[in-house]
C-alpha positions in Angstrom: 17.5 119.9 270.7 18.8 122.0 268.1 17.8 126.2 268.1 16.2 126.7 264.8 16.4 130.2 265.6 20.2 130.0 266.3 22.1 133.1 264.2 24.7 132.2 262.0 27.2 134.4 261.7 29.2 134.6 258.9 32.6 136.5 258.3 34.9 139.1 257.2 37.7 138.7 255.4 40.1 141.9 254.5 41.8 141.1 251.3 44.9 142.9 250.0 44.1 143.2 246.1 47.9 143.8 245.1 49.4 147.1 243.6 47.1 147.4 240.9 47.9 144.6 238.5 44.5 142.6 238.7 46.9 139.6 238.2 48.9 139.8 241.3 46.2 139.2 243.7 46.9 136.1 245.8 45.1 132.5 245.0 43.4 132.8 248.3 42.6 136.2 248.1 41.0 135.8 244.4 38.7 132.9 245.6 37.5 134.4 248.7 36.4 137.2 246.3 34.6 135.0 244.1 32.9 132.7 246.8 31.9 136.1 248.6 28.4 137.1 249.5 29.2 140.5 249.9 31.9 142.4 248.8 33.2 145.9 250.1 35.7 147.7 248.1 38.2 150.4 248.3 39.0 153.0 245.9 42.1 151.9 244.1 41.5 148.4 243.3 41.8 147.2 240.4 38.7 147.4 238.0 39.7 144.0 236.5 38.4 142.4 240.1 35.3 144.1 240.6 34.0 143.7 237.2 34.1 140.2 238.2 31.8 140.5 241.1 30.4 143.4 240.0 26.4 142.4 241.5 28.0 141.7 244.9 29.5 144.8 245.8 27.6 146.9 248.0 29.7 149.9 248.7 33.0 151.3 246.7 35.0 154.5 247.5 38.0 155.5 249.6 38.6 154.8 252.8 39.1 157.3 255.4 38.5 158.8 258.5 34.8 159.4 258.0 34.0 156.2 255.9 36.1 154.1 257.9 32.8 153.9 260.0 30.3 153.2 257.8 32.5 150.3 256.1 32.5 148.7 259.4 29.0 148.7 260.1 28.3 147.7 256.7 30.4 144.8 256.9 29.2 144.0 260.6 25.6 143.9 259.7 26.0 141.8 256.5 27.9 139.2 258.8 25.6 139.0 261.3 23.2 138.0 258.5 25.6 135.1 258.1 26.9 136.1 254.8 30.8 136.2 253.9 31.9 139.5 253.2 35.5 140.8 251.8 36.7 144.1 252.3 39.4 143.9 249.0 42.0 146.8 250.1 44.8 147.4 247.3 48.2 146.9 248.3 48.5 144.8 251.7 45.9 145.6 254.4 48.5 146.3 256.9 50.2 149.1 255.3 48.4 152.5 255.6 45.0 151.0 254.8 43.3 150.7 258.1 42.7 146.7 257.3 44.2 146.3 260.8 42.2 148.4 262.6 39.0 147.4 260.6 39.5 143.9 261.8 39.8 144.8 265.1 36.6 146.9 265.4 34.5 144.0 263.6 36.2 141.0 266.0 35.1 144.0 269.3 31.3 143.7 267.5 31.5 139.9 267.9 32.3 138.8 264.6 35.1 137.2 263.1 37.1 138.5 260.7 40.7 137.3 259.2 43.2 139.3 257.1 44.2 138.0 253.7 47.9 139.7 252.6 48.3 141.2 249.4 51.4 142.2 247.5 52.9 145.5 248.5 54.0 148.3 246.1 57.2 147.9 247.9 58.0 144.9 246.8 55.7 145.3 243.4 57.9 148.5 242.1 61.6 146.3 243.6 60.6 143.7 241.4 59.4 145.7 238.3 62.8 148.0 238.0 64.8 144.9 239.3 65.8 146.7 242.8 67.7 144.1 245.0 66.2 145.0 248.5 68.4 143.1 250.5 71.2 142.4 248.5 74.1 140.9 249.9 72.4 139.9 253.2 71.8 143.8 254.1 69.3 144.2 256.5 65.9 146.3 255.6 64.3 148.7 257.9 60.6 150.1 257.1 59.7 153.4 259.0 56.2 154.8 258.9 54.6 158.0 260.1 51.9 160.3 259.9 51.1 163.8 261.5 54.9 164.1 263.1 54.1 161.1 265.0 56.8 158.5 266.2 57.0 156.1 263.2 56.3 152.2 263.2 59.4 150.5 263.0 59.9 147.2 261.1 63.6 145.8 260.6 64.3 142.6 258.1 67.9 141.3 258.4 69.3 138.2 257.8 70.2 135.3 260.6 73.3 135.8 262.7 73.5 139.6 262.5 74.7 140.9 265.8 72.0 142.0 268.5 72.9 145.2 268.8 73.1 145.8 264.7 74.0 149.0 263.8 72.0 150.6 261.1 72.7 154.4 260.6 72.9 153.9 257.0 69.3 152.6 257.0 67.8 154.9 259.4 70.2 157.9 260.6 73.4 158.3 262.8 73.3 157.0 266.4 69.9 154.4 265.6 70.4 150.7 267.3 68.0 147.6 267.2 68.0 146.0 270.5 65.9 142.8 270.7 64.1 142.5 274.0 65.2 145.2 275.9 62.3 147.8 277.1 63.4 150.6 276.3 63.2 153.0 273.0 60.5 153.2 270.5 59.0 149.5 270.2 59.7 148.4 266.6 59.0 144.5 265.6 61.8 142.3 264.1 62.2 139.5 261.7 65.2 137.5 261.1 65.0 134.9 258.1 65.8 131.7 258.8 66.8 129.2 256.2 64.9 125.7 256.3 64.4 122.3 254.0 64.8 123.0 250.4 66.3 126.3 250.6 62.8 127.9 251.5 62.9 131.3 254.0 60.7 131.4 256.8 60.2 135.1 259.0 60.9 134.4 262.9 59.4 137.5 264.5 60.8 138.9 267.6 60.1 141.6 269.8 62.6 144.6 270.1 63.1 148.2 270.1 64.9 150.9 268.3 67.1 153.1 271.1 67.8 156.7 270.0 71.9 157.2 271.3 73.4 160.8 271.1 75.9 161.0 268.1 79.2 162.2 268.7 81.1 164.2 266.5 
């Protein structure tokens, strides 16, 4: 027999709103924005968007330490009413924009929630001034701290570069990826692969950065 009083629960989606060109949002993130019941918005997206769902937004400001909270409960509650609701973060959630742990704390509440990329400023501004990232098949490594912690370590290079690629140029003297070897500060690894119809796909790998004396 079906539970008339069964709750529906509905679902957050964090969406990365681009670098600030209303245009550059993704096609998935744009119609999840227009389909949504509720939307939750940070600080430095792009006025074009939200002037489009202007009656469904329900909070708007920057997102720190102390609203980081209320976002979440704001978004949780509206779920559990079974409405959709998209947190639109500019930039890509995953970079410095606590989409990551946001997700996290609503899935701990019992509700799901899925995160939508956006286009970085990293790759916004390369494109913009014509900067080739990668040229040549040089390999990439992102670092990230805060507060004189040990950064986040990300590391693009191209397939067939040697495991133990050495990469003082990107990231200082005596600095070695290792891939799958416990030891070092962990750092995440992707090597692009080429596949049908010259199209790049990211394999992602496991592996750590090891910090070797330099000699002189």
């Amino acid at each position: 027999m079906e539970n008339k009083g069964a709750v529906v629960l509905g679902k957050v989606y964090v969406v990365g709103a681009g670098p600030g060109d209303p245009e550059l949002i993704t096609l998935k993130g744009f119609f999840l924005l227009l389909s949504a019941d509720v939307v939750i918005s940070a600080s430095l997206v792009p006025r074009e968007l939200l002037d489009l769902v202007r009656e469904k937004v329900v909070w708007e400001g920057r997102l720190t330490g102390e609203t980081h909270r209320e976002v979440v409960e704001l978004a949780v509650r509206h779920a559990t009413e079974g409405k959709t609701v998209v947190v639109l973060k500019n930039g890509d959630p995953t970079l410095f924009g606590r989409g990551v742990a946001l997700c996290r704390e609503v899935e701990a509440r019992g509700v799901p929630c899925e995160i939508i990329p956006g286009v970085s400023s990293l790759t916004a501004a390369a494109a913009k001034y014509k900067i080739p990232i990668t040229e040549g098949g040089r390999p990439l490594l992102l670092t990230t701290a805060r507060s004189g912690g040990d950064p986040d370590v990300v590391v693009f290079m191209p397939e067939g570069s040697a495991v133990g690629l050495v990469v003082e140029d990107l990231y200082g003297a005596g600095e070695k990826v290792y891939h799958g070897r416990p030891r070092g500060r962990p750092a995440l690894v992707f090597i692009l692969r080429r596949k049908e119809r010259d199209l790049f796909l990211g394999e992602g790998r496991g592996g750590y950065i090891q910090e070797e004396a330099q000699h002189s």
